[in-house]
N, C-alpha and C positions, 0 to 999 in steps of 0.2 A: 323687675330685677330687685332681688332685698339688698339693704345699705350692704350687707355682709360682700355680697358679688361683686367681683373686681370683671369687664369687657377687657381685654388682651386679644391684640392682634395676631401676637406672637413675633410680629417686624420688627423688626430695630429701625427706627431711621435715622437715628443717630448714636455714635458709638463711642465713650470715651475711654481712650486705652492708656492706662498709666501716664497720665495728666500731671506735670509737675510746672510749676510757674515760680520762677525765681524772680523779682525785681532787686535792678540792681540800680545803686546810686551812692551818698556818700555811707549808708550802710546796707546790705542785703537782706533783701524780705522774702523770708520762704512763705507765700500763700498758698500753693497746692502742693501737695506730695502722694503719688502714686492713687491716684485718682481713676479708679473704672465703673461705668455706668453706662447704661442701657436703657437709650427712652423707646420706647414702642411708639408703634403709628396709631395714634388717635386717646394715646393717657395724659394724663392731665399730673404729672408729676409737680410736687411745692418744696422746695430744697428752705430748711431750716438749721440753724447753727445760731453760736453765737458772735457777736457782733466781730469783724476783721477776719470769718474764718473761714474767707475766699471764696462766698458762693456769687459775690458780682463778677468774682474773676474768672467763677467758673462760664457763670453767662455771657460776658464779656469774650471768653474761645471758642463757645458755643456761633455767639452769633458772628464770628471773623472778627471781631475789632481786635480781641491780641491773640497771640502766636503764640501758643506756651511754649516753655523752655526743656520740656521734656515729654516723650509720649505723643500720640496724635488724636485728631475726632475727625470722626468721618459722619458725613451723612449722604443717606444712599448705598454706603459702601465706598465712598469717596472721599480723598481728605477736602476739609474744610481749609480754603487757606486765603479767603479776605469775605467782605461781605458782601451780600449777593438778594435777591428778593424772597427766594427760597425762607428766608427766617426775619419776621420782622419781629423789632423791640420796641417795649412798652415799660416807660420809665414812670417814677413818683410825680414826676410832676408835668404835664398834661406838655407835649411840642409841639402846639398850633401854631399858625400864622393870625397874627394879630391881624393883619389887611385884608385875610378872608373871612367870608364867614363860614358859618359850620358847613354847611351842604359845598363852598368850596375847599373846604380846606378835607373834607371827607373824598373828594372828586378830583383831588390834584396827581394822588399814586395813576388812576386808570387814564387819567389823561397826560400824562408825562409816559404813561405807555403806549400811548396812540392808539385807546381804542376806539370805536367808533362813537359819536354824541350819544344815539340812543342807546347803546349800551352804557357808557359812563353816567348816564341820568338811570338806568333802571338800576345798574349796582348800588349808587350812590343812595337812591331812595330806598332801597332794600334795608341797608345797613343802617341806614336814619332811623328806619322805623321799628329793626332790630334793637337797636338802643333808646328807644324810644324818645328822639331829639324831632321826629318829621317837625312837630308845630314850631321847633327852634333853627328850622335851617335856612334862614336868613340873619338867624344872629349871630353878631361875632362876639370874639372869645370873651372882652372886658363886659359882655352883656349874659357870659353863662356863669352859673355860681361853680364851686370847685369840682360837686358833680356830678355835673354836664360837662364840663371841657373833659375828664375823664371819658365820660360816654363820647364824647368825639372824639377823642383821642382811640378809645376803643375800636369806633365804626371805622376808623383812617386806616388803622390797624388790618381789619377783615375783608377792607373793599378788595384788598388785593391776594385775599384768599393763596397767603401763604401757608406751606407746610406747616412751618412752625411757626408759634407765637412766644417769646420769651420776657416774660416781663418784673421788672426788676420794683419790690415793693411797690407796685401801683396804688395800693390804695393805702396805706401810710399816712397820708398827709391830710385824708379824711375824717369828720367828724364820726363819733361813732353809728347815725343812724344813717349816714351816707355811705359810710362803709361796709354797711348789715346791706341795705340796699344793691350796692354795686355787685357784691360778693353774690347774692343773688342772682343778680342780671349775667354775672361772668359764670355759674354755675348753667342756666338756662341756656344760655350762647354755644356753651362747651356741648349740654345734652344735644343742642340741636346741629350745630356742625361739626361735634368732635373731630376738634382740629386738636393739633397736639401741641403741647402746652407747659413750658418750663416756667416754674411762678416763687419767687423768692418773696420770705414771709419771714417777720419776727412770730407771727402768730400763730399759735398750738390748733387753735379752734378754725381759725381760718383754712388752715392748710387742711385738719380733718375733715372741715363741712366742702372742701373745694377738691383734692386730689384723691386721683385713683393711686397713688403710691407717693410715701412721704419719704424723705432722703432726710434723714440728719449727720452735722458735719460737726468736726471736732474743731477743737483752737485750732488757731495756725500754729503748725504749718495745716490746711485743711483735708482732711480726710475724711470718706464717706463711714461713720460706725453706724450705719442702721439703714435698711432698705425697710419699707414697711407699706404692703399691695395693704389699701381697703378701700371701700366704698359707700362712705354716709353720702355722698353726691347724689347718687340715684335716688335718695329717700324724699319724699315728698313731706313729710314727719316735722312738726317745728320740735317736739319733744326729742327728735333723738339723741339731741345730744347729754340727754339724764339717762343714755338704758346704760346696762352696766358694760357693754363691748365698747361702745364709745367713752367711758370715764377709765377704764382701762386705762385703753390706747394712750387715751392723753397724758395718761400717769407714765407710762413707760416710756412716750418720748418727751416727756418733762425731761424723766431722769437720766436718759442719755447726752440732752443738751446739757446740764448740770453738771455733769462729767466728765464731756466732753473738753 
C-alpha cells in the first residue's frame, strides 16, 4: 500500500454528534461547540489544535470520564455514558505501579479479569515482547528509563486488547530520540493490530508519520476546521517526509492551526 492509501473500514465505532462542553464554575468555559466526528474501525486518527482547544476534553467524552453538556457519542451505535474497558487511555506520563514490576504491572488488567494463569502469562509475554521490554520484565518502574515505562505503559494498554486506544500526548515528555523511537514502535503496533486509535499531538510530523486521518481544532470554544485522510504510516520510506505530498500536507495544516 503507497503512503498516499488511506485502509477504511467504512464503520464507525465511534460517533460524535454535536459535541458541546460547557464548564462551569466562578466563570464559564466553552471548550467544545458543535463538534461531529466519525472514527472508523481500525484508523489511527491524531487530533491537533492549538494549546486549551479542547482536544483532552474531547478525549476525556470519548473515553466516559465527562459527560458533555450538549450532543451525544456513541460507540457501537450506543451512547457512551461512563467508563468501561471497551476504551482504554494512555496519558503523558507513564501510570505504573511502583510495587510491581513490569511483567506485573502489564499482567494486573488480565488478572483483575480472571482469566486463567496460562493465559495471563501468554498475553502478558506477547505484549512484553511486542514492546520489546521481555529482558526488562522483572524490573520495576524506578529501574526503567522514561522510555520503557512508556513501552509498559503501552504493553498494559493492549494486554487487554480493547477497541479503542485513546491516548493523550503520550510521548511529550520524551527526549527527542526516544520519541523518534516510540513513534515508531506505536506505528509498527498499529500495522500489526490495527486497533483503533485516538492520539492527541502538539506535533505536525508526528501526527503525519502516525495517523490515517488528522483532525485539526480551532481555539476554544473547540471546533473541528479540517478532517484530513492520509497515509505516510504505511510507508516504510525514512525520506518521506521530503516528497513534495508530505511537505504540502504539513503546510496546509500548519496553516489551519495558525488560524485557527
Amino acid at each position: 500500500m503507497s503512503c498516499n492509501e488511506v485502509a477504511k473500514s467504512g464503520e464507525p465505532l465511534v460517533e460524535l454528534r454535536g459535541i458541546s462542553m460547557l464548564y462551569s464554575g466562578k466563570t464559564q468555559t466553552d471548550a467544545l461547540s458543535d463538534v461531529n466526528l466519525e472514527i472508523d474501525r481500525g484508523e489511527f486518527v491524531c487530533a491537533l489544535g492549538p494549546s486549551g482547544c479542547g482536544k483532552s476534553t474531547m478525549l476525556g467524552i470519548i473515553a466516559g470520564l465527562l459527560k458533555p453538556t450538549g450532543g451525544e457519542v456513541l460507540m457501537d451505535g450506543k451512547p457512551i455514558t461512563g467508563v468501561d474497558s471497551t476504551r482504554a487511555v494512555m496519558f503523558q506520563t507513564p501510570t505504573l505501579y511502583p510495587w510491581l514490576t513490569a511483567y506485573d504491572n502489564v499482567a494486573f488488567g488480565p488478572k483483575m479479569r480472571g482469566l486463567p494463569k496460562d493465559e495471563v502469562k501468554r498475553a502478558t509475554e506477547k505484549y512484553l515482547e511486542l514492546v520489546g521490554l521481555s529482558e526488562f520484565a522483572e524490573s520495576y518502574p524506578y529501574e526503567l528509563s522514561g522510555g520503557m515505562k512508556q513501552r509498559a505503559a503501552l504493553a498494559r494498554v493492549l494486554v487487554n486488547e480493547p477497541k479503542m486506544i485513546l491516548m493523550d500526548e503520550p510521548l511529550g515528555a520524551l527526549d527527542a530520540l526516544t520519541r523518534a523511537n516510540m513513534q515508531e514502535l506505536i506505528r509498527k503496533m498499529w500495522l500489526e493490530t490495527r486497533s483503533t486509535i485516538f492520539f492527541i499531538t502538539h506535533d505536525v510530523d508526528e501526527a503525519l508519520c502516525l495517523a490515517t486521518k488528522a483532525v485539526v481544532m480551532s481555539s476554544r470554544p473547540g471546533r473541528i476546521v479540517m478532517e484530513k485522510e492520509i497515509g505516510f504510516t504505511y510507508s516504510s520510506d525514512e525520506d518521506v517526509r521530503y516528497s513534495p505530498d508530505y511537505i504540502a500536507l504539513r503546510k496546509e495544516i500548519l496553516s489551519k492551526i495558525d488560524v485557527a
